[in-house]
LODO-26462 format. One record per atom (N, C-alpha, C): chain; residue in three letters; x negated, y negated, z negated; residue number from 1; atom name. Coordinates in steps of 0.05 Angstrom, whole numbers, plus 5000, padded with zeros to 4 digits. Layout:
BEGIN
chaine A&residu ala&X X&Y Y&Z Z&num NUM&atome CA
...
END
This chain:
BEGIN
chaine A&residu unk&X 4746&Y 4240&Z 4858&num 1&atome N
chaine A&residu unk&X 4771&Y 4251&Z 4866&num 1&atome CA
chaine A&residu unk&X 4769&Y 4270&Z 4888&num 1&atome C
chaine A&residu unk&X 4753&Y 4269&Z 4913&num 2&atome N
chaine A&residu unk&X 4746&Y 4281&Z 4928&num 2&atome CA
chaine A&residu unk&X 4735&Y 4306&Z 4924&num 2&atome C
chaine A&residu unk&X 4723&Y 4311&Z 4904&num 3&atome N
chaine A&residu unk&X 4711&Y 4331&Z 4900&num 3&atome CA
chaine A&residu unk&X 4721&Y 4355&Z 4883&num 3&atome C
chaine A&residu unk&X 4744&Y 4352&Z 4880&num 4&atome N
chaine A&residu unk&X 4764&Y 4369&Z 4861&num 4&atome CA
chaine A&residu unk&X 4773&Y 4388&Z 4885&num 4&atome C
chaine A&residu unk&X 4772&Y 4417&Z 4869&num 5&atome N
chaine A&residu unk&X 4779&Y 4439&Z 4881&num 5&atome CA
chaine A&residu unk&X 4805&Y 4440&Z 4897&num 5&atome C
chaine A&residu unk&X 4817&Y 4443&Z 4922&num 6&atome N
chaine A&residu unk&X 4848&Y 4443&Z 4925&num 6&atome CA
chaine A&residu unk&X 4857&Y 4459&Z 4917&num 6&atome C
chaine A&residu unk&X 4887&Y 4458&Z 4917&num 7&atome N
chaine A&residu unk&X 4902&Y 4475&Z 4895&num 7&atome CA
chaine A&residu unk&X 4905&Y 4499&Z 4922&num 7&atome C
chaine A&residu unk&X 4900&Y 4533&Z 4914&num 8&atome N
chaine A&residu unk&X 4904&Y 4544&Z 4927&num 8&atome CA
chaine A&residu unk&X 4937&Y 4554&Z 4939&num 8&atome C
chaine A&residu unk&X 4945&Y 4557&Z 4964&num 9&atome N
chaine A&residu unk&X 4966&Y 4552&Z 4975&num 9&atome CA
chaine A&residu unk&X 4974&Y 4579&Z 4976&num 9&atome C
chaine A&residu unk&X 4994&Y 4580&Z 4965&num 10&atome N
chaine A&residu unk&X 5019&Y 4593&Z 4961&num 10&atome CA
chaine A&residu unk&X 5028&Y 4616&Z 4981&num 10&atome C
chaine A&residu unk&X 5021&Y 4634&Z 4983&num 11&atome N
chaine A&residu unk&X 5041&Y 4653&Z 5013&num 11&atome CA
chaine A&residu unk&X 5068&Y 4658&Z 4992&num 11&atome C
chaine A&residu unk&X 5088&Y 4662&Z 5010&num 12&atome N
chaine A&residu unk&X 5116&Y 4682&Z 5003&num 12&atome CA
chaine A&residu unk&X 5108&Y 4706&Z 5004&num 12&atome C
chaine A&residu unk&X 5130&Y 4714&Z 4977&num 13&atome N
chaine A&residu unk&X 5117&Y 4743&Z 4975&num 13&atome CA
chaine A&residu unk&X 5142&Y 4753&Z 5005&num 13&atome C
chaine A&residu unk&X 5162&Y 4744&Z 5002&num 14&atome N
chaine A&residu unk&X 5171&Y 4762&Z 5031&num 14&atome CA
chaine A&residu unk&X 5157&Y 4764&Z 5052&num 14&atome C
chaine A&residu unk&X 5131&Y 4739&Z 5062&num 15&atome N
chaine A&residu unk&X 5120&Y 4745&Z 5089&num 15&atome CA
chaine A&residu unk&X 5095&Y 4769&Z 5076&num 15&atome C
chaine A&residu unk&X 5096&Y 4770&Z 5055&num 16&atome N
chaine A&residu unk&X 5078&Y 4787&Z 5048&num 16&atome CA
chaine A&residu unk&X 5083&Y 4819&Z 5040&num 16&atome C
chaine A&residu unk&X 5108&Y 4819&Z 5040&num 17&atome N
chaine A&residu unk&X 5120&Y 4847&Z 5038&num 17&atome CA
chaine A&residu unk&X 5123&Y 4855&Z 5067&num 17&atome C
chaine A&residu unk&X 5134&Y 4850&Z 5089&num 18&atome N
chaine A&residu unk&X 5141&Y 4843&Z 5116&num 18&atome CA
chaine A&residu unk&X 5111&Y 4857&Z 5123&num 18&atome C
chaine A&residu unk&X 5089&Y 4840&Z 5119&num 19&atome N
chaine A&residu unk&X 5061&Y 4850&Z 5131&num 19&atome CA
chaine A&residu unk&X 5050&Y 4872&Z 5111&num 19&atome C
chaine A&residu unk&X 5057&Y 4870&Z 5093&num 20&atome N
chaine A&residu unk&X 5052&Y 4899&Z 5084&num 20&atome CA
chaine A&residu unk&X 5067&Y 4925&Z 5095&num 20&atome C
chaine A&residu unk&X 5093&Y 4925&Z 5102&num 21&atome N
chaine A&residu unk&X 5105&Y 4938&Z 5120&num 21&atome CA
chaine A&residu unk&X 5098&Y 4951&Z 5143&num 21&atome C
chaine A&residu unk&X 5088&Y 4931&Z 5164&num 22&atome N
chaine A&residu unk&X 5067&Y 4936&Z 5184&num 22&atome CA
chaine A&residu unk&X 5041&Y 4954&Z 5176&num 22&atome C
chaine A&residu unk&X 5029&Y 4940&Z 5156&num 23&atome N
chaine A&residu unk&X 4998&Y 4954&Z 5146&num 23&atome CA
chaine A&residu unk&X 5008&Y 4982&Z 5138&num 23&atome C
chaine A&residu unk&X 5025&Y 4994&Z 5128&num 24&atome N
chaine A&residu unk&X 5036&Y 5025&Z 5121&num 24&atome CA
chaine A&residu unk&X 5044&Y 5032&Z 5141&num 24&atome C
chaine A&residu unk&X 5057&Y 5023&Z 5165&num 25&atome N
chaine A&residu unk&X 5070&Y 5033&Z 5185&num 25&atome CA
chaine A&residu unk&X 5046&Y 5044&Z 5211&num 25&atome C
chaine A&residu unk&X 5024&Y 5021&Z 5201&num 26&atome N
chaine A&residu unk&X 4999&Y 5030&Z 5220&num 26&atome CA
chaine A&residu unk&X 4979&Y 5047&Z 5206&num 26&atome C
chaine A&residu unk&X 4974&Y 5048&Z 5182&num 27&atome N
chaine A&residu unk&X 4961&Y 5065&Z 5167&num 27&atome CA
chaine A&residu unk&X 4970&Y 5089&Z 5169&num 27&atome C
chaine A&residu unk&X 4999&Y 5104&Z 5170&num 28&atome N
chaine A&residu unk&X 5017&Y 5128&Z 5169&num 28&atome CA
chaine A&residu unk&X 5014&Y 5130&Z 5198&num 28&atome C
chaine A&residu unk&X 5012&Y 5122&Z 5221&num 29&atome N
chaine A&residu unk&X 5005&Y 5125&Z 5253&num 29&atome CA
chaine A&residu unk&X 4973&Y 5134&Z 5250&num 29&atome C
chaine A&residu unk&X 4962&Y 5121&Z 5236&num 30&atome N
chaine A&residu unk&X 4927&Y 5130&Z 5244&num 30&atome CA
chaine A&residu unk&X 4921&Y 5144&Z 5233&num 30&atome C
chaine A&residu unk&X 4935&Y 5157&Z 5209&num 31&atome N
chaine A&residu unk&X 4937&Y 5180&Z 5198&num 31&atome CA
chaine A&residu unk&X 4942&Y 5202&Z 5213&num 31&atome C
chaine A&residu unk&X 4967&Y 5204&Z 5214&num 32&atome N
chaine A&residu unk&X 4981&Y 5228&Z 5238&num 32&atome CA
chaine A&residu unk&X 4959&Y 5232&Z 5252&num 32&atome C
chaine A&residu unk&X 4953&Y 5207&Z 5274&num 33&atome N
chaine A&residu unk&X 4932&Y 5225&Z 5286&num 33&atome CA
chaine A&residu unk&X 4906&Y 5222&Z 5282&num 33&atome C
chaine A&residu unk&X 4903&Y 5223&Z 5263&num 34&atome N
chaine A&residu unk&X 4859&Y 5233&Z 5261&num 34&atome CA
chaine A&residu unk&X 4858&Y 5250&Z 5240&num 34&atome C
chaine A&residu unk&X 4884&Y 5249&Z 5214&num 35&atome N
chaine A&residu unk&X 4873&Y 5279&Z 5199&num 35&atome CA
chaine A&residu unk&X 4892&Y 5298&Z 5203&num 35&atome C
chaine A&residu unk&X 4886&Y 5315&Z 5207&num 36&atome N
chaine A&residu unk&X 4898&Y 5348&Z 5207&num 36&atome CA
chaine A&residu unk&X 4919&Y 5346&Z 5190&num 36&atome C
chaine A&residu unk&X 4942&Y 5368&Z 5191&num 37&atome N
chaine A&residu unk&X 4968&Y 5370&Z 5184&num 37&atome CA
chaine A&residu unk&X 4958&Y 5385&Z 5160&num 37&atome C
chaine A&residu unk&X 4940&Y 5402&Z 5162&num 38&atome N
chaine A&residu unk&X 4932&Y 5415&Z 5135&num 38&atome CA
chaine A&residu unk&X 4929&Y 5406&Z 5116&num 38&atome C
chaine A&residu unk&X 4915&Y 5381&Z 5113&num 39&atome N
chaine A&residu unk&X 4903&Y 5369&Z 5091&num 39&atome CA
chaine A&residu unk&X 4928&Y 5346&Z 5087&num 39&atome C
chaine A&residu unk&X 4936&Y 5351&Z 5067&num 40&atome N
chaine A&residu unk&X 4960&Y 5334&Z 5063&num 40&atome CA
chaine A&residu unk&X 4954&Y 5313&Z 5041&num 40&atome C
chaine A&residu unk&X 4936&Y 5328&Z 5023&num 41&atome N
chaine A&residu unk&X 4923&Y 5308&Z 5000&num 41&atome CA
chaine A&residu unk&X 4904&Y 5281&Z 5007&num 41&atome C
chaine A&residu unk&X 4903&Y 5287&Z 5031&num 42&atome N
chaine A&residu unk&X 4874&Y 5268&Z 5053&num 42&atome CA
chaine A&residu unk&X 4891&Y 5251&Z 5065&num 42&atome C
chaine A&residu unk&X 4915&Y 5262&Z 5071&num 43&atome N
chaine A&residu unk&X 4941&Y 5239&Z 5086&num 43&atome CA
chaine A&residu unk&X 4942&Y 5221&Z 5062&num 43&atome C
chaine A&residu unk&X 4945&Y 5236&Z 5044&num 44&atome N
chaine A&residu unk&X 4959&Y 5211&Z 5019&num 44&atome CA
chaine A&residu unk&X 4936&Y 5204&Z 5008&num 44&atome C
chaine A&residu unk&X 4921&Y 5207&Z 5004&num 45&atome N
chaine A&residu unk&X 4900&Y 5186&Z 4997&num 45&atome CA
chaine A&residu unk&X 4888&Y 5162&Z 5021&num 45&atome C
chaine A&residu unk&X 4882&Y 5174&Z 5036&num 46&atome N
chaine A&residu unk&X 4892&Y 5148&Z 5072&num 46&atome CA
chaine A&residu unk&X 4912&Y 5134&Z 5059&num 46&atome C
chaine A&residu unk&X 4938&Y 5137&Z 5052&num 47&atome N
chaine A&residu unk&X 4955&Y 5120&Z 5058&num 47&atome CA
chaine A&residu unk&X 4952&Y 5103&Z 5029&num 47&atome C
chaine A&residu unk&X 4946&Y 5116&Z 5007&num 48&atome N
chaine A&residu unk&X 4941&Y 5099&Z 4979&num 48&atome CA
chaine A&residu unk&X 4923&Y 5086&Z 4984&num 48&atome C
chaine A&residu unk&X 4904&Y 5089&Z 4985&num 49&atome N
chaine A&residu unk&X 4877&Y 5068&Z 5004&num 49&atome CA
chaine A&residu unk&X 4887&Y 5049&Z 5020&num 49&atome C
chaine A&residu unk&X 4900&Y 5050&Z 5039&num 50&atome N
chaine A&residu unk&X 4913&Y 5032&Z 5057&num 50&atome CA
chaine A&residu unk&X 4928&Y 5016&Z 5043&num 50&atome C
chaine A&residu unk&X 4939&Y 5018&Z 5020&num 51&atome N
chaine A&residu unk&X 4963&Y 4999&Z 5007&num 51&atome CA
chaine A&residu unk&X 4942&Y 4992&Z 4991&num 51&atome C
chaine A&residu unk&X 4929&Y 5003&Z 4977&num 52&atome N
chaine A&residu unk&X 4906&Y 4986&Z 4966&num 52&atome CA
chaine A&residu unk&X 4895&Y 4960&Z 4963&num 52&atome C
chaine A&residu unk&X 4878&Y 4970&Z 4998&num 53&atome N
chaine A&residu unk&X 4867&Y 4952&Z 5009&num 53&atome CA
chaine A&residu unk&X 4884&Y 4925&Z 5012&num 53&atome C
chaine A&residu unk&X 4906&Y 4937&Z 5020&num 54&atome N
chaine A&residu unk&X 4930&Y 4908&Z 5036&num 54&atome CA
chaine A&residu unk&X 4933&Y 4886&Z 5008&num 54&atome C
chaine A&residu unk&X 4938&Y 4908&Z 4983&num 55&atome N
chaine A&residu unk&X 4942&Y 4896&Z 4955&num 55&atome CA
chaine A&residu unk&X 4922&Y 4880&Z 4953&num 55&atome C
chaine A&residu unk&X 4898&Y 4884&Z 4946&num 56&atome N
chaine A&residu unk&X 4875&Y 4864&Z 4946&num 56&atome CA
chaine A&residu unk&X 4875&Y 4842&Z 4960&num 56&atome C
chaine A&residu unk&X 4880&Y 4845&Z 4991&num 57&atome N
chaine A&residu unk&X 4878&Y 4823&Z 5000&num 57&atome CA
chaine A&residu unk&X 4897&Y 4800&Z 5002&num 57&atome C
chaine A&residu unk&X 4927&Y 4816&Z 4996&num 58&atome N
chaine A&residu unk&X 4951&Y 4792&Z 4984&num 58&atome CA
chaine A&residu unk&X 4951&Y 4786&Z 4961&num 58&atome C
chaine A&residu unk&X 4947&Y 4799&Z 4948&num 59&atome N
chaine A&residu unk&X 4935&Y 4791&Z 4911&num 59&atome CA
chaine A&residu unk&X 4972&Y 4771&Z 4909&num 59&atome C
chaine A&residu unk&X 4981&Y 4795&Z 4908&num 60&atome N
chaine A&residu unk&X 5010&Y 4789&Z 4899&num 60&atome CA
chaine A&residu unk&X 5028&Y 4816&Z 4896&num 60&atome C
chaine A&residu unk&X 5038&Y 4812&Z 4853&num 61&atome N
chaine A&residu unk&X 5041&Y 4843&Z 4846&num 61&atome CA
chaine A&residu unk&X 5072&Y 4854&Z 4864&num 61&atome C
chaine A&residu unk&X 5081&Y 4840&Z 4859&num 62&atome N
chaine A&residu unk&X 5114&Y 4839&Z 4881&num 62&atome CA
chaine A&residu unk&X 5101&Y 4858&Z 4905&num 62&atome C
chaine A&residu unk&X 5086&Y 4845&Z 4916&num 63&atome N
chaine A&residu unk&X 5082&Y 4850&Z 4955&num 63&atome CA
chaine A&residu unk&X 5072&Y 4890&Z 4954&num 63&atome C
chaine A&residu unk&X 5050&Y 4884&Z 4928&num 64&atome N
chaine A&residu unk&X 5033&Y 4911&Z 4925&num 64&atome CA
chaine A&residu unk&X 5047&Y 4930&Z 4922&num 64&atome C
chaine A&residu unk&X 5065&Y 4930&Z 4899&num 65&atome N
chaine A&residu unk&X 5090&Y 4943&Z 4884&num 65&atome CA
chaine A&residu unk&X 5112&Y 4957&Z 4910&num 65&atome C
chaine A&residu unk&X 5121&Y 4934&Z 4927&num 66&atome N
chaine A&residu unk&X 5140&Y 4945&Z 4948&num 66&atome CA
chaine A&residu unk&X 5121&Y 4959&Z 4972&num 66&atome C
chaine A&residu unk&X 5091&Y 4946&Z 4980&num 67&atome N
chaine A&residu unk&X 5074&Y 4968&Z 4999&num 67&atome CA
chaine A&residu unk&X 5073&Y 4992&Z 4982&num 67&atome C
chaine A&residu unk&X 5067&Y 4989&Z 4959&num 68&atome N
chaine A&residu unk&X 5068&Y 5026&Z 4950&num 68&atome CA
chaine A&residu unk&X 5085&Y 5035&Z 4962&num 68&atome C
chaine A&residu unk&X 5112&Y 5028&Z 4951&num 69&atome N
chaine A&residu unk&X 5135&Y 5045&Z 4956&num 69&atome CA
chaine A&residu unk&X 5139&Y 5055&Z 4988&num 69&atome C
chaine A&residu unk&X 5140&Y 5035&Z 4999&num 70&atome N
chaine A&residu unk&X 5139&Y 5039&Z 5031&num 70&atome CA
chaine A&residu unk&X 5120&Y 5058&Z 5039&num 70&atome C
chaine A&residu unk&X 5099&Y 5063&Z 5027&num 71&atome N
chaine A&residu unk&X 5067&Y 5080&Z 5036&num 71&atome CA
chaine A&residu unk&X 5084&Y 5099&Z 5028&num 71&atome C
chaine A&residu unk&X 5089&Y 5109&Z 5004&num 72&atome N
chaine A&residu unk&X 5103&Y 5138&Z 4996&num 72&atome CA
chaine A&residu unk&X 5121&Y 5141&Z 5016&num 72&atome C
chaine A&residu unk&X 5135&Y 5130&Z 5019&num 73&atome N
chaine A&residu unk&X 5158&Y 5140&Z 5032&num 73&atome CA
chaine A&residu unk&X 5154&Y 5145&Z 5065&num 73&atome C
chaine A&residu unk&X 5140&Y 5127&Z 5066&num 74&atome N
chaine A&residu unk&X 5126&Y 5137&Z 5100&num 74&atome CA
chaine A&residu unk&X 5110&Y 5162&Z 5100&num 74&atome C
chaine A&residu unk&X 5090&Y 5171&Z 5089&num 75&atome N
chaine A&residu unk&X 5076&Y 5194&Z 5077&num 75&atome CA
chaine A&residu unk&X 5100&Y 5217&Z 5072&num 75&atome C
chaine A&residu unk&X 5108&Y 5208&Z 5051&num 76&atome N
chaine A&residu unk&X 5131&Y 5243&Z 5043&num 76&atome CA
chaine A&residu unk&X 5148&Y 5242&Z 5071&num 76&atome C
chaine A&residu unk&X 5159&Y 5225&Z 5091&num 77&atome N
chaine A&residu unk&X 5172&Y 5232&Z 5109&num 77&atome CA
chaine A&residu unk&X 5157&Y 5240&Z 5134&num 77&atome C
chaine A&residu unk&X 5136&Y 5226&Z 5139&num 78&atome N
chaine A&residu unk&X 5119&Y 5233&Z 5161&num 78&atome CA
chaine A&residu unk&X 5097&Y 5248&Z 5161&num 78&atome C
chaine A&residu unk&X 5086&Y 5246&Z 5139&num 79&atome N
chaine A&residu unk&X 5056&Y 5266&Z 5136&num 79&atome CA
chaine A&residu unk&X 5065&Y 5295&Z 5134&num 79&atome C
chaine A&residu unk&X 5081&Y 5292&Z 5108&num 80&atome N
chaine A&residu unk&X 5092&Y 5311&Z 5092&num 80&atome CA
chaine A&residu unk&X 5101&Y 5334&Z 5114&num 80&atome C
chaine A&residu unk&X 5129&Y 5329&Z 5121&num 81&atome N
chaine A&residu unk&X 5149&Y 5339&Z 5139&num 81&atome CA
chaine A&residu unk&X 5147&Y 5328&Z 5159&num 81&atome C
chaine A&residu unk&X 5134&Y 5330&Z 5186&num 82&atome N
chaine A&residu unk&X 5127&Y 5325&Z 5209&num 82&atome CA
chaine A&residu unk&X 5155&Y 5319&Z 5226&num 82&atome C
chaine A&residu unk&X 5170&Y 5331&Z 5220&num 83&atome N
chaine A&residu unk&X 5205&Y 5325&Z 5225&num 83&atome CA
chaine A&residu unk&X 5211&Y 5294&Z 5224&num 83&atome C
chaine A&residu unk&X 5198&Y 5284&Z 5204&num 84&atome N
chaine A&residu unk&X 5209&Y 5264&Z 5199&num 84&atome CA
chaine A&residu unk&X 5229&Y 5254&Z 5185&num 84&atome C
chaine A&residu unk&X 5233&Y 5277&Z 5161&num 85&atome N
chaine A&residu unk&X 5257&Y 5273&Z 5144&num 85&atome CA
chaine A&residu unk&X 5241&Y 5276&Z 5116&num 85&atome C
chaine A&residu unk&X 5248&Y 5246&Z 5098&num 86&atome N
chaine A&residu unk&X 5246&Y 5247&Z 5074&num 86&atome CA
chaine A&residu unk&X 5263&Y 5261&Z 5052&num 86&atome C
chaine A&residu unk&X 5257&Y 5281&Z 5046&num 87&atome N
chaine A&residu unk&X 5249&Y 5301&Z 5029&num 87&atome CA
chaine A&residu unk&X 5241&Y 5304&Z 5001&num 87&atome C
chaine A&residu unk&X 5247&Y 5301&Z 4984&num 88&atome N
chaine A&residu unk&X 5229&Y 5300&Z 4956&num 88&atome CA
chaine A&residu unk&X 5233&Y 5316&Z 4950&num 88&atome C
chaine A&residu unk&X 5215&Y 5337&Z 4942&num 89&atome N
chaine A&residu unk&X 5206&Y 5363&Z 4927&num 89&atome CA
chaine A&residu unk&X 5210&Y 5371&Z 4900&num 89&atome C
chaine A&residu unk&X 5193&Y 5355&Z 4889&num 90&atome N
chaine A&residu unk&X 5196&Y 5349&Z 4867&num 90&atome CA
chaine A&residu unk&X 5174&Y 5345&Z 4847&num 90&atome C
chaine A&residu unk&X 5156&Y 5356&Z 4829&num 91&atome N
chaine A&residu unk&X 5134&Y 5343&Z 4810&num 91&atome CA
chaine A&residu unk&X 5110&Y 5334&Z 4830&num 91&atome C
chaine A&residu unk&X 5105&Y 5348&Z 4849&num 92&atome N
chaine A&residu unk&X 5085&Y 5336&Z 4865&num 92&atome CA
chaine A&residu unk&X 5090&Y 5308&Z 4882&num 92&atome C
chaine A&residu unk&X 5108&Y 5308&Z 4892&num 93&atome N
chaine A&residu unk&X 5112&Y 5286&Z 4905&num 93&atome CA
chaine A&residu unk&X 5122&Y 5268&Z 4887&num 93&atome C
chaine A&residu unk&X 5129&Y 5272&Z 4861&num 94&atome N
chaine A&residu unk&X 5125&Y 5245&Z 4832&num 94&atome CA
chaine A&residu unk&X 5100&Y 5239&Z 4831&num 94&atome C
chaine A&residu unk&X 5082&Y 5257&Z 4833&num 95&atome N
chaine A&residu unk&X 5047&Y 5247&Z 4823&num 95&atome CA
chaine A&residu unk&X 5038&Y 5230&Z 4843&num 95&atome C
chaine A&residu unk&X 5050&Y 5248&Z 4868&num 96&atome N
chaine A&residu unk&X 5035&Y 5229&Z 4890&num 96&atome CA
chaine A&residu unk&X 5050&Y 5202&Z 4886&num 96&atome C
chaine A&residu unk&X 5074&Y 5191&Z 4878&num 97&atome N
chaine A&residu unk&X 5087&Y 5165&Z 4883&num 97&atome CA
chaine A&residu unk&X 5070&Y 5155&Z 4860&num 97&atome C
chaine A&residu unk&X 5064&Y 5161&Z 4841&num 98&atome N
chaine A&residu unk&X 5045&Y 5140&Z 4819&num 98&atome CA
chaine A&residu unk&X 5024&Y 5133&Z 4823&num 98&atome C
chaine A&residu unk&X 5008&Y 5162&Z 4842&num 99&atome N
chaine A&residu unk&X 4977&Y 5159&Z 4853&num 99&atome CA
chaine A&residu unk&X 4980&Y 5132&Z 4867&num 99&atome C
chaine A&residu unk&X 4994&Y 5136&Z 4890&num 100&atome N
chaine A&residu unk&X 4997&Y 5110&Z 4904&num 100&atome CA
chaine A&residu unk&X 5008&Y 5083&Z 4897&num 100&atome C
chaine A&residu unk&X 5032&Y 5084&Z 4878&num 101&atome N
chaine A&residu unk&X 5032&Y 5061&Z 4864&num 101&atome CA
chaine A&residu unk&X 5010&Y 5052&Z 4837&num 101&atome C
chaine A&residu unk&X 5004&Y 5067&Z 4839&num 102&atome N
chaine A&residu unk&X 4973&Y 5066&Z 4818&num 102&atome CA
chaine A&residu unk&X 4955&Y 5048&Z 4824&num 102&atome C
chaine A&residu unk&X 4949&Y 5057&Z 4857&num 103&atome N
chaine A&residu unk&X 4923&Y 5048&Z 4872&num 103&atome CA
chaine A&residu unk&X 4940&Y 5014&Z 4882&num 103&atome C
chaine A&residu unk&X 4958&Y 5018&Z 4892&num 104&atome N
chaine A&residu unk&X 4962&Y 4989&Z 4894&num 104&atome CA
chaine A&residu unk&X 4972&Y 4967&Z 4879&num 104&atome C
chaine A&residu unk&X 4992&Y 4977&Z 4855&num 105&atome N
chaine A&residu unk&X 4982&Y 4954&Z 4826&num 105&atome CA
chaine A&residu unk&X 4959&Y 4951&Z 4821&num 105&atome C
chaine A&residu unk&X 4932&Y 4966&Z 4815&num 106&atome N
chaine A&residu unk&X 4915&Y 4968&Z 4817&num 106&atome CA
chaine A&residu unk&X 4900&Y 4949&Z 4835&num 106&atome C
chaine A&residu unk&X 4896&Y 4942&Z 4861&num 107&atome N
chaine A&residu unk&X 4888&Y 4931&Z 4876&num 107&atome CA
chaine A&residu unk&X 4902&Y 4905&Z 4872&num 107&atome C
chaine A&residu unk&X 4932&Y 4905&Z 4876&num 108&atome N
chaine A&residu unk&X 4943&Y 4875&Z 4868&num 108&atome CA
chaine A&residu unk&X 4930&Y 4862&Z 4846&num 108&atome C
chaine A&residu unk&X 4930&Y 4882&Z 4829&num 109&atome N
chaine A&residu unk&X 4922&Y 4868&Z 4799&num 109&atome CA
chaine A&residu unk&X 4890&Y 4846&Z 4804&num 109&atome C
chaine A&residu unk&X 4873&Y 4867&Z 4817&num 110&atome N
chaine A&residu unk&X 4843&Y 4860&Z 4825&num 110&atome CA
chaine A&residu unk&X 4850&Y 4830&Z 4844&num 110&atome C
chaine A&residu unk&X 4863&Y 4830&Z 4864&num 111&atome N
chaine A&residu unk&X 4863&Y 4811&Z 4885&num 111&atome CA
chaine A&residu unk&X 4881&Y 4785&Z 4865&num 111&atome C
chaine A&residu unk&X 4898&Y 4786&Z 4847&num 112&atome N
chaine A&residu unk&X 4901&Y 4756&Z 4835&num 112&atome CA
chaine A&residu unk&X 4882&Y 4752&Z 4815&num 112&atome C
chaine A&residu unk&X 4863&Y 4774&Z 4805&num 113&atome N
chaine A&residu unk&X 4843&Y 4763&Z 4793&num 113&atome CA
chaine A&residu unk&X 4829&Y 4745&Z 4799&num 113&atome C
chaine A&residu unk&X 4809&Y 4764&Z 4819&num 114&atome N
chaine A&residu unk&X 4793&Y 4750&Z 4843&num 114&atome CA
chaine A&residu unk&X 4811&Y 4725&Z 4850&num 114&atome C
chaine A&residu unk&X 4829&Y 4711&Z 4860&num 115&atome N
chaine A&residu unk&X 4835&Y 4696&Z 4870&num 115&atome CA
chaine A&residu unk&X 4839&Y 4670&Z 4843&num 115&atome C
chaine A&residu unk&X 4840&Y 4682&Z 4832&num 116&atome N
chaine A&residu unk&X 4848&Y 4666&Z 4804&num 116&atome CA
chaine A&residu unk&X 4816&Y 4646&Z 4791&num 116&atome C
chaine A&residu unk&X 4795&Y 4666&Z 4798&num 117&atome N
chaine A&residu unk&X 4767&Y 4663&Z 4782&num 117&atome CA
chaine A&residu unk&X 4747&Y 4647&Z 4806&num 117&atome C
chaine A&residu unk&X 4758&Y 4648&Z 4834&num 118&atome N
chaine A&residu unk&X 4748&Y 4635&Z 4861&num 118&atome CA
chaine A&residu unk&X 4755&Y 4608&Z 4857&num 118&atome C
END
């Protein structure tokens, strides 16, 4: 009886949307300042990476799904337009919202695997 695996424990996906929040909010800050305003394609891939990463490690599709969204939208408002006003353009800033929700369903998907096969 002892020797049976425990059942792995449960996070909320709200404390996990919440800290995904944070993780885009600090990813979109360390962005600003270490890459150049020029390279805008380098901001958004920083920030899809960053939601990524976060996805993997909550390995919950809910949490990944709403850090995308939040990553875009911090990106098109802050990287984008240094103003600080979200803006949508139009076909480019669609690609970029899939790139990034791409990369972090993507990563969600990987982290309940992994968590599933551990």
């Amino acid at each position: 009886m002892f020797l049976r695996r425990p059942k792995p424990v449960r996070r909320p996906t709200e404390l996990l949307i919440g800290i995904g929040f944070f993780v885009a909010v600090a990813a979109c800050a360390a962005t600003a300042l270490l890459v150049p305003d020029t390279l805008v394609e380098v901001r958004f891939a920083v920030m899809g990476l960053a939601a990524c990463l976060y996805a993997v490690v909550a390995a919950d599709l809910w949490a990944a799904a709403v850090t995308g969204i939040l990553a875009w939208t911090l990106a098109t408002g802050f990287l984008t337009h240094p103003v600080g006003e979200l803006s949508v353009t139009g076909g480019s800033d669609a690609i970029r919202l899939f790139a990034i929700m791409g990369l972090s369903v993507a990563g969600g998907l990987y982290g309940v695997l992994r968590r599933r096969t551990a």
